[in-house]
C-alpha positions as a printed Julia matrix, in Angstrom:
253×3 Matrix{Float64}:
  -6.76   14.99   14.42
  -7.78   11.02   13.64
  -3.77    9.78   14.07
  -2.43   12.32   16.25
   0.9    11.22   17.66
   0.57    7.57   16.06
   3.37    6.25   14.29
   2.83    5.03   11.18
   5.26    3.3     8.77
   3.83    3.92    5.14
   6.23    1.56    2.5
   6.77    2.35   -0.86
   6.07    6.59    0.35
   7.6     7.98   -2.33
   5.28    8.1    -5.36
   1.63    7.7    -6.34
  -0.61    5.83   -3.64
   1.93    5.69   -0.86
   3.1     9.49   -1.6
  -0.87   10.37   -0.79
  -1.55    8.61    1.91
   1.79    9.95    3.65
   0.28   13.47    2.84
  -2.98   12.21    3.81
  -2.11   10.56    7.24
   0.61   13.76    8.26
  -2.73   16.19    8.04
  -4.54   13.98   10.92
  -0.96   14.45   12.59
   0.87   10.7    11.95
   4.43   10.96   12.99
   5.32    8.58   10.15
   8.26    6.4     9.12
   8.3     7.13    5.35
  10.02    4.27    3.23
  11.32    3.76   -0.61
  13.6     1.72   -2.67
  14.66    5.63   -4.2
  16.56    7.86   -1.66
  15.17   10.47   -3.7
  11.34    9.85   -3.49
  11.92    9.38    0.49
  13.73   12.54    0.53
  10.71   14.1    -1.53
   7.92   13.39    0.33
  10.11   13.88    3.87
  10.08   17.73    2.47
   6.55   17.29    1.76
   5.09   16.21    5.27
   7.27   18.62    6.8
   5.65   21.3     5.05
   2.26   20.39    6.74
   3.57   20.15   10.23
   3.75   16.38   10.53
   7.09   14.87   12.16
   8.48   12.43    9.79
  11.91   10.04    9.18
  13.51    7.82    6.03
  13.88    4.84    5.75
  15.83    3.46    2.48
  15.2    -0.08    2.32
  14.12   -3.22   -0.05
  11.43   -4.8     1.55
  11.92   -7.94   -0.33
  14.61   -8.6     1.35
  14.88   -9.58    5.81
  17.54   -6.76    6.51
  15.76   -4.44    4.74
  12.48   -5.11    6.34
  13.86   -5.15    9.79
  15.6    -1.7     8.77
  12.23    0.1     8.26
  11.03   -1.27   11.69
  14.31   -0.03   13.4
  13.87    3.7    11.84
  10.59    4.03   13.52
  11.98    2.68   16.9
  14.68    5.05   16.37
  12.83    8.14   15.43
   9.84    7.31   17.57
   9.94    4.71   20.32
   7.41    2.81   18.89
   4.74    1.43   15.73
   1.32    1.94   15.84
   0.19    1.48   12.4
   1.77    0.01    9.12
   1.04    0.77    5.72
   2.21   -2.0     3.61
   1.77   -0.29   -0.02
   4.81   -1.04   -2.26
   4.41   -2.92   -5.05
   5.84   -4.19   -8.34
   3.75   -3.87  -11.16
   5.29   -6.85  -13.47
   2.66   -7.89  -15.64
   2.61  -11.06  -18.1
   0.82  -14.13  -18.83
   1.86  -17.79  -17.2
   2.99  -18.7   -20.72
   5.32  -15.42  -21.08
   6.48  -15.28  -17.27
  10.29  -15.86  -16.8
  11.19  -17.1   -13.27
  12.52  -13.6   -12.72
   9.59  -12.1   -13.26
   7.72  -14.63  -10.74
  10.6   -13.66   -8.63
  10.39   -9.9    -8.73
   6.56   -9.4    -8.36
   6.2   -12.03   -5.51
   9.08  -10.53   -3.8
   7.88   -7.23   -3.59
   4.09   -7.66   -3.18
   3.85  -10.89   -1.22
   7.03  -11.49    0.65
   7.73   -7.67    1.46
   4.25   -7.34    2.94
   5.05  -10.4     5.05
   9.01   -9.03    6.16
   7.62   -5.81    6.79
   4.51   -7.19    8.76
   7.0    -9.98   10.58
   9.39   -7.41   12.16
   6.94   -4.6    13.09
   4.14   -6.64   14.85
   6.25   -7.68   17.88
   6.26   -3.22   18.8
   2.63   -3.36   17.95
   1.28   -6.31   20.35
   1.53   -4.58   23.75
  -0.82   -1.84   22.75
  -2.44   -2.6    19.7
  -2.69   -1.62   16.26
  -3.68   -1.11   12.93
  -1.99   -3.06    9.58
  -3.26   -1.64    6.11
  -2.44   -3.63    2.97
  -2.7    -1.96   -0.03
  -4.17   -5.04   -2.67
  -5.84   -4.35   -5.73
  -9.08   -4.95   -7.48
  -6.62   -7.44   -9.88
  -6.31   -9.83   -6.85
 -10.17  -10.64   -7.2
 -10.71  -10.54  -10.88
  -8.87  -12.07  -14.13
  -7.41   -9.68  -16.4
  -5.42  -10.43  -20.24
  -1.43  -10.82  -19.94
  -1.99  -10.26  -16.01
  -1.65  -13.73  -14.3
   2.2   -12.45  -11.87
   0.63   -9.5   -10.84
  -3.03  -10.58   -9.9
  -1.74  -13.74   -8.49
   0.77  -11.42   -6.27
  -1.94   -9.09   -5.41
  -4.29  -12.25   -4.64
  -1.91  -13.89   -2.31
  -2.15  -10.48   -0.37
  -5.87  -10.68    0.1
  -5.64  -14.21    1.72
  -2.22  -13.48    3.88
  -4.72  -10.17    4.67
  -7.05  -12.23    6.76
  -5.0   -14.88    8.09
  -2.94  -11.88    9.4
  -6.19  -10.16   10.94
  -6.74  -13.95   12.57
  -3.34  -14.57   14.22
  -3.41  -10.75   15.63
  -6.79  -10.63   16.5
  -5.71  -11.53   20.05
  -3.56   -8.7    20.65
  -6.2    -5.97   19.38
  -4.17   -5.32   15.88
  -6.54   -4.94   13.31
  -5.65   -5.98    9.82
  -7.71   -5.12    6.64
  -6.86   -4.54    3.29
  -7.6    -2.05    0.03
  -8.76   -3.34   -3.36
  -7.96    0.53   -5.38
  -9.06    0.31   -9.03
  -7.77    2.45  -11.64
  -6.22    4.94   -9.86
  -4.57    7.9   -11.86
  -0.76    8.04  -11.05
   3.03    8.22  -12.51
   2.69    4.43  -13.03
  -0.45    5.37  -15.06
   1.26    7.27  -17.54
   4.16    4.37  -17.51
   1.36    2.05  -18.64
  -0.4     4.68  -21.16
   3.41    5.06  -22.89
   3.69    1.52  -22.83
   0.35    0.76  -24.54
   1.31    2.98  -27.14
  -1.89    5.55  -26.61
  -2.6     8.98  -25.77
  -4.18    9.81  -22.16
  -7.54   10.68  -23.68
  -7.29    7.69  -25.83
  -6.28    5.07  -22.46
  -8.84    7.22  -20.27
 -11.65    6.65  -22.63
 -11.12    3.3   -22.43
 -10.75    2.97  -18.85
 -12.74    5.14  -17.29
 -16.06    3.37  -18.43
 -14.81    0.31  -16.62
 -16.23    1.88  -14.16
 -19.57    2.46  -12.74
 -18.93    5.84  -11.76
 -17.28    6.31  -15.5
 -14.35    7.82  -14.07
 -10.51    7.24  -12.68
 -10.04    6.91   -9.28
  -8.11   10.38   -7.19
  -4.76    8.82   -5.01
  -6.29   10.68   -2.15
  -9.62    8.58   -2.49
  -7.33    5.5    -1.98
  -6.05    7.85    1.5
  -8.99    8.39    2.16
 -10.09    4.7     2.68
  -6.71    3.72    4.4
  -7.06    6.6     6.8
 -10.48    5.31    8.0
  -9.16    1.39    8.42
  -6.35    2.92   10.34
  -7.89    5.1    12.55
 -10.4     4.05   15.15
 -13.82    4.94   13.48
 -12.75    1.38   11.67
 -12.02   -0.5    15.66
 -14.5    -3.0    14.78
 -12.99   -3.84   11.8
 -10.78   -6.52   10.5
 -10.12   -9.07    7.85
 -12.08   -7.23    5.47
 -11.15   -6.07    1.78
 -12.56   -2.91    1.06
 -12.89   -2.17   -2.53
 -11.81    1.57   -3.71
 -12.91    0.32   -7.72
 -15.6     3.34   -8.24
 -18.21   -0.09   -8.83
 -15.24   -2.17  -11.28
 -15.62   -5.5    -9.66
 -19.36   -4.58   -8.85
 -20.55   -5.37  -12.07
């Protein structure tokens, strides 16, 4: 097993990318710190990497906000004794244009993607510098390219990709490796959240998507796992700073 007894907090566990790679990472035996906003997706996927074997805790918290961040920390000292790997993969998904932003909206995205990354990052890397580590953050494809009606989120997502390799810098010193993902269109609930509020039919939004792509097809959640499990685990020791794109060939062409 590639993460046998490492603990690993995953954020934002309890649906689409962070629900697979809990499931993903409590096959190669994680003990993992599973976190949400919704008491009810934590309690989900708790039931779900039980079922495979994998030891696993909550932890309820906003990671926008300090005491929330420092909660999610304190659940894997509690449960485990320790952090060997973090996860930061919860996200807001606010999407508008400069000119039809409201501050809130500036607010929200930012606070989620950008300054939850950092809290989360800030109070678990002081358990991960005597041993070393792994810190995965989940970006997106929209943080390198420009997209219509898209300026919060890429500019959230691009802000990530920067803070990525300044964090790999600073930590590089105390062997804690930190890379991020670029995922392109990956198919999840928030894809059918985005297909309602287009106003189309899956086949319709797929056949528009999908040939985005040079591999003409949506990406799997557990292709996004698949690539987190590898810069977490130490096939990937020689690895840092470094944004690997999970796009299927999007931003390649």
């Amino acid at each position: 097993m590639r993460l046998k007894d490492k603990v690993v907090i995953v954020t934002g566990a309890g649906a689409g990318i962070g629900e697979g790679i809990a499931l993903r990472f409590g096959e190669e035996g994680a003990r993992l710190v599973l976190n949400d906003l919704r008491e009810a997706g934590c309690l989900a996927i708790l039931e779900k990497v039980r079922a495979l074997g994998a030891e696993a805790c909550t932890a309820v918290a906003d990671i926008s906000t300090e005491e929330g961040a420092r909660a999610i920390s304190a659940a894997a000292l509690n449960g485990f004794g320790g952090i060997d790997i973090l996860v930061n993969n919860a996200a807001d998904f606010t999407q508008k244009s400069v000119e039809t932003a409201e501050v809130s909206d500036w607010q929200r995205v930012l606070g989620v993607n950008v300054i939850g990354t950092a809290l989360v990052s800030k109070h678990a890397i002081p358990h991960m510098k005597a041993k070393g580590g792994a810190i995965v953050n989940i970006a997106s494809m929209s943080g390198v390219i420009a997209q219509p009606e898209f300026a919060t989120y890429n500019a959230s997502k691009g802000a990530v990709l920067t803070m990525t390799k300044c964090m790999a810098l600073d930590l590089a010193p105390f062997n804690i490796r930190v890379n991020s993902i670029c995922p392109g269109c990956i198919l999840t609930t928030a894809s059918f959240r985005e297909i309602e509020r287009l106003g189309l039919t899956f086949e319709q939004w797929r056949d528009k998507v999908a040939p985005m792509h040079m591999l003409n097809r949506l990406g799997d959640v557990r292709e996004v796992a698949n690539a987190a499990l590898f810069l977490a685990s130490d096939e990937a020791s020689f690895i840092t700073a470094t944004h690997l794109m999970v796009d299927g060939g999007y931003t390649g062409r």
